[in-house]
GUPAFI-204130 format. One record per residue: residue number from 1; residue in three letters; x, y, z of N, C-alpha, C in turn. Coordinates in pm, 1 decimal. Example, Ala and Ser with C-alpha at 12.3 -4.5 7.8 and 13.67 -1.06 7.14 Angstrom:
BEGIN
> 1|Ala|1319.0|-569.0|780.0|1230.0|-450.0|780.0|1320.0|-330.0|780.0
> 2|Ser|1285.0|-225.0|708.0|1367.0|-106.0|714.0|1290.0|3.0|787.0
***
This chain:
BEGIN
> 1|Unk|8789.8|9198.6|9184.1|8775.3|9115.7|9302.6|8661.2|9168.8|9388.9
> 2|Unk|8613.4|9076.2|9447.1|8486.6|9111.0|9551.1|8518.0|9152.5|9660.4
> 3|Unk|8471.3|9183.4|9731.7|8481.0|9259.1|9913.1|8463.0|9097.7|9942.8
> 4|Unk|8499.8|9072.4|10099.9|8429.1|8977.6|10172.9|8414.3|9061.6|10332.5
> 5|Unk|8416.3|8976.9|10453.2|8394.7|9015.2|10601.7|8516.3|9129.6|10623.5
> 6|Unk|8641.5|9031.5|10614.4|8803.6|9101.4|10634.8|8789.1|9246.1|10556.3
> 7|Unk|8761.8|9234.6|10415.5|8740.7|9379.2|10347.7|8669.4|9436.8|10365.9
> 8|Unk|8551.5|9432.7|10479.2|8453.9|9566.9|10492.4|8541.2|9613.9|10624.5
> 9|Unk|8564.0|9510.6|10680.2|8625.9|9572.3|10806.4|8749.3|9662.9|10787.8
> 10|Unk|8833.8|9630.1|10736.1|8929.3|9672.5|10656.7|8868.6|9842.2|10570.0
> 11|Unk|8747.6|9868.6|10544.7|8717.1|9985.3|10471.2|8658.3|10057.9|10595.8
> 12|Unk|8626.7|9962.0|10708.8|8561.5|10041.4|10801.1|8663.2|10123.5|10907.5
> 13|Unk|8818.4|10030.9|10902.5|8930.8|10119.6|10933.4|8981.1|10267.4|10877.9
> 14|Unk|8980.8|10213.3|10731.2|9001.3|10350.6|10693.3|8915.9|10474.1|10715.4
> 15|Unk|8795.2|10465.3|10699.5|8705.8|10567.8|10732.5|8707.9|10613.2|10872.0
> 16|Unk|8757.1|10518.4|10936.9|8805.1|10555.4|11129.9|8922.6|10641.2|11107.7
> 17|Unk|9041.6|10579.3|11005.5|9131.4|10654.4|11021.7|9146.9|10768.3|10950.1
> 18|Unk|9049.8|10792.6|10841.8|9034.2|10948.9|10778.1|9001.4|11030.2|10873.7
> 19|Unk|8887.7|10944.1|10947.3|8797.9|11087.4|11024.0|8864.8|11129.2|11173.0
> 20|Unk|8957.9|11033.5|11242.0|9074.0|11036.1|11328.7|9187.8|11117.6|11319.3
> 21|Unk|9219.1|11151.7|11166.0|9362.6|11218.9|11118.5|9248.0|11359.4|11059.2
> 22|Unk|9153.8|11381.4|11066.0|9054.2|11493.6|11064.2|9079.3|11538.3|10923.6
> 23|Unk|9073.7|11443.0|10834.0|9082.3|11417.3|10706.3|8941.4|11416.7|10624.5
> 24|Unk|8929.9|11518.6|10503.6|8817.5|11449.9|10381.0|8860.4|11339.9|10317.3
> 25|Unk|8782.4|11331.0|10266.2|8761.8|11222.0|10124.9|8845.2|11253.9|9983.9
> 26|Unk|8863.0|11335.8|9988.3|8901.8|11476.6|9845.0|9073.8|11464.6|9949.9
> 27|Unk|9099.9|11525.3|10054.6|9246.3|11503.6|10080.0|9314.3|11353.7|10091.9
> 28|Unk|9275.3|11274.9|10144.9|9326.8|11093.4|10155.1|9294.8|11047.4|9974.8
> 29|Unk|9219.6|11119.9|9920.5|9214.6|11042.6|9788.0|9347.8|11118.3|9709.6
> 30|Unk|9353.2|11208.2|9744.2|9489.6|11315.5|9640.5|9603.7|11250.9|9720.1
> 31|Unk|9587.1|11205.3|9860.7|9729.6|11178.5|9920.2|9809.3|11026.0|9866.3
> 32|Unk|9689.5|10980.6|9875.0|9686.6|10796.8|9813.4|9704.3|10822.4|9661.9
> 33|Unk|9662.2|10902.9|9575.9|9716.5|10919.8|9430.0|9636.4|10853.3|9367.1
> 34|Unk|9479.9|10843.2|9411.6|9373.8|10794.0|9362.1|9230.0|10916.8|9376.3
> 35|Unk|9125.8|10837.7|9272.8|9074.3|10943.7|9268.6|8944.4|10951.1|9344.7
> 36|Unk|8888.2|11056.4|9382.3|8784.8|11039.2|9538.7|8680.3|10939.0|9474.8
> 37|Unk|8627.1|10920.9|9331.9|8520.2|10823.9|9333.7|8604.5|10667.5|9367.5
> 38|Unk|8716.0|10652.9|9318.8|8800.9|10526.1|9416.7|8796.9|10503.6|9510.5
> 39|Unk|8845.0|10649.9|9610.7|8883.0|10616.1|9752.2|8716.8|10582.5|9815.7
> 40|Unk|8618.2|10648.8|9728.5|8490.3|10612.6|9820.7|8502.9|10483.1|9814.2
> 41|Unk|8472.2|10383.9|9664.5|8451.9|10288.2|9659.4|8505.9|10155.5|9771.0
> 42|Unk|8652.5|10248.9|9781.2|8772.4|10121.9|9867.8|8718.9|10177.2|10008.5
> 43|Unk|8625.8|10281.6|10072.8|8600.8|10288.1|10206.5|8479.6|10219.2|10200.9
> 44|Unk|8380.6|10214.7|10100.6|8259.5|10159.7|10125.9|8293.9|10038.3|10116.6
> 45|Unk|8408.8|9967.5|10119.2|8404.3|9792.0|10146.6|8363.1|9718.3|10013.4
> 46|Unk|8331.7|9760.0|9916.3|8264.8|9724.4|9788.4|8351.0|9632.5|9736.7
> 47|Unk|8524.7|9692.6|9721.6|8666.4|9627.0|9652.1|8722.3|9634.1|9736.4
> 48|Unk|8810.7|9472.9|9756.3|8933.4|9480.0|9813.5|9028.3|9611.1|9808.1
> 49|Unk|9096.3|9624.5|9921.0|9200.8|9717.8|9931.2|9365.5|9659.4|9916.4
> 50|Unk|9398.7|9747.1|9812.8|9542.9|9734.7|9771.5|9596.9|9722.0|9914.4
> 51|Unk|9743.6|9649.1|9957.1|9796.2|9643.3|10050.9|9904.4|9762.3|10020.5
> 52|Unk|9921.9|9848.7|9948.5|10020.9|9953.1|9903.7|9967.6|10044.2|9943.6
> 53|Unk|9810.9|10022.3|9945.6|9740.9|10136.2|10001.6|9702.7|10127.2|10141.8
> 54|Unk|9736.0|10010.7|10224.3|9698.6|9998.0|10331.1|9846.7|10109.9|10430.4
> 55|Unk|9951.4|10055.8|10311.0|10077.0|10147.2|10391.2|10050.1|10274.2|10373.8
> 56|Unk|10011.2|10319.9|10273.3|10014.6|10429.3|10248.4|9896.5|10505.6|10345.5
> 57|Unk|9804.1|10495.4|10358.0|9737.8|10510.5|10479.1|9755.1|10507.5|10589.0
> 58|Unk|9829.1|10418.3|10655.5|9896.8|10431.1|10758.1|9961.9|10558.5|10785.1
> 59|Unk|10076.2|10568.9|10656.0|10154.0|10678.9|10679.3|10050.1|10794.9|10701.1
> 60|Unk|9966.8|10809.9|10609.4|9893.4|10957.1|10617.2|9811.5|10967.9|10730.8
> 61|Unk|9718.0|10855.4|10798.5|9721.7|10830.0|10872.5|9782.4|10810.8|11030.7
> 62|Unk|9888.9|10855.9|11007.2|9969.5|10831.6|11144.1|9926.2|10686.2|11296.5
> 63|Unk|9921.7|10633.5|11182.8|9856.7|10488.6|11234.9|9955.3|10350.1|11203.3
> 64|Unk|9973.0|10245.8|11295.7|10066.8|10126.4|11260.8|9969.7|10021.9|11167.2
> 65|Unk|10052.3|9981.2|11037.2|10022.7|9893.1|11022.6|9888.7|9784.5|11032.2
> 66|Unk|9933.6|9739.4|11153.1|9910.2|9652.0|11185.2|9710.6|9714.3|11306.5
> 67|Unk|9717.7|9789.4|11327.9|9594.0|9915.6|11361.8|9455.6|9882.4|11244.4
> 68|Unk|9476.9|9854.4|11095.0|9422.6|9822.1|10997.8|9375.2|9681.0|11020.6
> 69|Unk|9437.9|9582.6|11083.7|9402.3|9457.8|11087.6|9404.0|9395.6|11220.6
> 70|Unk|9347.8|9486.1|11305.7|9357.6|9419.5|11453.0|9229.9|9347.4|11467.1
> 71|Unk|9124.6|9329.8|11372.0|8946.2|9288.3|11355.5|9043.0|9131.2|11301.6
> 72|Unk|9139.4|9130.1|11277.6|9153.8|8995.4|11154.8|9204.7|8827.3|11266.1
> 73|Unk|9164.3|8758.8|11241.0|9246.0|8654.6|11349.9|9370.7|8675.7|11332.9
> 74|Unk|9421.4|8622.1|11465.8|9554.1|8601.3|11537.0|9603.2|8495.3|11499.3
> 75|Unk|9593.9|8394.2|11423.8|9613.8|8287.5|11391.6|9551.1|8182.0|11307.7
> 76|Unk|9580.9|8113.1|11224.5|9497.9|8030.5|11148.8|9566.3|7893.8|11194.3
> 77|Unk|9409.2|7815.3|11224.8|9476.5|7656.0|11315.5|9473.2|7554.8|11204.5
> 78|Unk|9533.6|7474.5|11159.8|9536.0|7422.2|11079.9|9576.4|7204.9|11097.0
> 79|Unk|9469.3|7152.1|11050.8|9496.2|7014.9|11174.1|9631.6|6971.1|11125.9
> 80|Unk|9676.6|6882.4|11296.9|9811.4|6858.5|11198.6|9807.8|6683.9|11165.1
> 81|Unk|9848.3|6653.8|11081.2|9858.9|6535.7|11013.6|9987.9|6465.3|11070.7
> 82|Unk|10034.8|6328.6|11032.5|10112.4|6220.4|11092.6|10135.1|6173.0|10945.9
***
């Protein structure tokens, strides 16, 4: 799968939240159970990010959820029909 807008932003969290939890690249990649040429790839925005890994980051992270996707809309409007 390709990156789009949502997934760079989304890689640009994590790299906030590695360098926030005063984390390498080499520790968040051993913690996530992936390997550091991965975890680069999924911070440089290149590939979508697993949502298993979005929790899991969090946790190591000490970050909510929802902290990962505060860049994302609040809502999708959708017209309504009759």
């Amino acid at each position: 799968m390709t990156a789009n807008t949502v997934d760079r932003k989304l890689a640009a969290k994590f790299a906030q939240a590695r360098n926030s939890a005063e984390l390498n690249v080499v520790e968040v990649a051993e913690q996530l159970q992936i390997s550091e040429a991965e975890y680069v790839v999924m911070e440089s925005g290149l590939e979508r990010i697993p949502a298993a890994k979005v929790a899991q980051m969090a946790r190591i992270s000490n970050q909510p959820i929802a902290w990962f996707f505060d860049h994302a809309p609040r809502a999708i409007k959708f017209p309504f029909r009759k």
